[in-house]
Each structure stands twice: as structure tokens, then as C-alpha cells.
MOPAC internal coordinates of N, CA, C and O (Angstrom, degrees):
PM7 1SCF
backbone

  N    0.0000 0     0.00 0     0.00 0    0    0    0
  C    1.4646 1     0.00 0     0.00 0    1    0    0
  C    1.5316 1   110.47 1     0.00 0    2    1    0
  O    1.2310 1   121.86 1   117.81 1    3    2    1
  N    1.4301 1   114.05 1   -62.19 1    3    2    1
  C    1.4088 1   117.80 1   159.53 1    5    3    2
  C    1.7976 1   122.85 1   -62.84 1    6    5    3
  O    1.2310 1   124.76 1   -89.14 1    7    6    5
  N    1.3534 1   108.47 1    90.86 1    7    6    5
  C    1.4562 1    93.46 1  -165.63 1    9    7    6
  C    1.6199 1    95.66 1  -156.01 1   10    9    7
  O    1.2310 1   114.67 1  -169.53 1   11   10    9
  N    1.3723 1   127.71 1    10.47 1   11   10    9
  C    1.3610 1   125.35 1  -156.30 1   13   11   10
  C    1.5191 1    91.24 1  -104.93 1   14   13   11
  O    1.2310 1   117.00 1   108.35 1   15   14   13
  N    1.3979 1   123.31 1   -71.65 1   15   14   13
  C    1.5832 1   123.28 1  -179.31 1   17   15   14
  C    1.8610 1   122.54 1   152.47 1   18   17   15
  O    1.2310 1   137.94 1  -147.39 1   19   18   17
  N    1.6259 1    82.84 1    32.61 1   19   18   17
  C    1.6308 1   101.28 1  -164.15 1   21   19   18
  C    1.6107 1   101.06 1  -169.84 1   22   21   19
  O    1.2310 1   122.87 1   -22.20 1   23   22   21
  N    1.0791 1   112.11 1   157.80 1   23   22   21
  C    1.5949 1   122.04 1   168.04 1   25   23   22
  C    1.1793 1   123.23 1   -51.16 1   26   25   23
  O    1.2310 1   110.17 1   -76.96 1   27   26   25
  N    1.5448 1   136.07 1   103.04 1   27   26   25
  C    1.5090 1   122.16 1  -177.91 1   29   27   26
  C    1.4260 1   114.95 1   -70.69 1   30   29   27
  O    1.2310 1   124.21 1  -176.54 1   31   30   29
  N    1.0429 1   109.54 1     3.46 1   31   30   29
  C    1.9052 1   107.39 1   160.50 1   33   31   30
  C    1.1767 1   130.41 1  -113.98 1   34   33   31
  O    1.2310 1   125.41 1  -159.43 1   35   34   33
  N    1.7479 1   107.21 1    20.57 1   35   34   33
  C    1.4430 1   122.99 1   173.39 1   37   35   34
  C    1.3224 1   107.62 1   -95.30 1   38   37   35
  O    1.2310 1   112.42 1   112.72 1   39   38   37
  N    1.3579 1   131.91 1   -67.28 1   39   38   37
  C    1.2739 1   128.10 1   143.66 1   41   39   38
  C    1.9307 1   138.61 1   -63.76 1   42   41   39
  O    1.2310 1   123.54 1   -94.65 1   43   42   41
  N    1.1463 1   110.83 1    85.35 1   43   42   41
  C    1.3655 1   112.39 1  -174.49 1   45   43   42
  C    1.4121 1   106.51 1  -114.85 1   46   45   43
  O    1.2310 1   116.01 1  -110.74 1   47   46   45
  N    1.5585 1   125.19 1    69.26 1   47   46   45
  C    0.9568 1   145.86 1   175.02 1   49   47   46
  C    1.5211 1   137.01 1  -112.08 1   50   49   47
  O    1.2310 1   135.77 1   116.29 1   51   50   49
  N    1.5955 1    87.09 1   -63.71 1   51   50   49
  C    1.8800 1    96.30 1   173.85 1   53   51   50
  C    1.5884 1    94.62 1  -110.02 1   54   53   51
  O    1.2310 1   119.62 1    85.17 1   55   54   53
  N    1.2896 1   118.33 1   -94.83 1   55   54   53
  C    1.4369 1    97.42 1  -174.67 1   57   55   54
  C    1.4539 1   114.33 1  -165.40 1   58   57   55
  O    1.2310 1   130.61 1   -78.96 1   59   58   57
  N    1.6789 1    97.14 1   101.04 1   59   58   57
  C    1.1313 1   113.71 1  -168.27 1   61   59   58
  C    1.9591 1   113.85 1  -114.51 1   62   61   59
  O    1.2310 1   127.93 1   179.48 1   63   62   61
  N    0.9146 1   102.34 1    -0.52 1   63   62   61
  C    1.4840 1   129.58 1   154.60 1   65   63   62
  C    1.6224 1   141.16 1  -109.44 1   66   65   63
  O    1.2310 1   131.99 1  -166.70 1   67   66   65
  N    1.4169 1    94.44 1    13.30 1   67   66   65
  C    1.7372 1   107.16 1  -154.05 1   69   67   66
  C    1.6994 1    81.60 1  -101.33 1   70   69   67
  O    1.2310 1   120.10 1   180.00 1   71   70   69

């Protein structure tokens, strides 16, 4: 889940949990 390169609850917009 954590794997992109930023907080996935900093951007929760387009798709940072998808």
C-alpha cells in the first residue's frame, strides 16, 4: 500500500490507494 514515494494520506484524491 505504502509503496508509491509519499504519504498515501497526503494525497487522497486521484489514486493513491487504488
Amino acid at each position: 500500500m505504502r509503496s508509491f514515494g509519499y504519504s498515501p494520506r497526503r494525497h487522497n484524491k486521484r489514486r493513491v490507494t487504488a
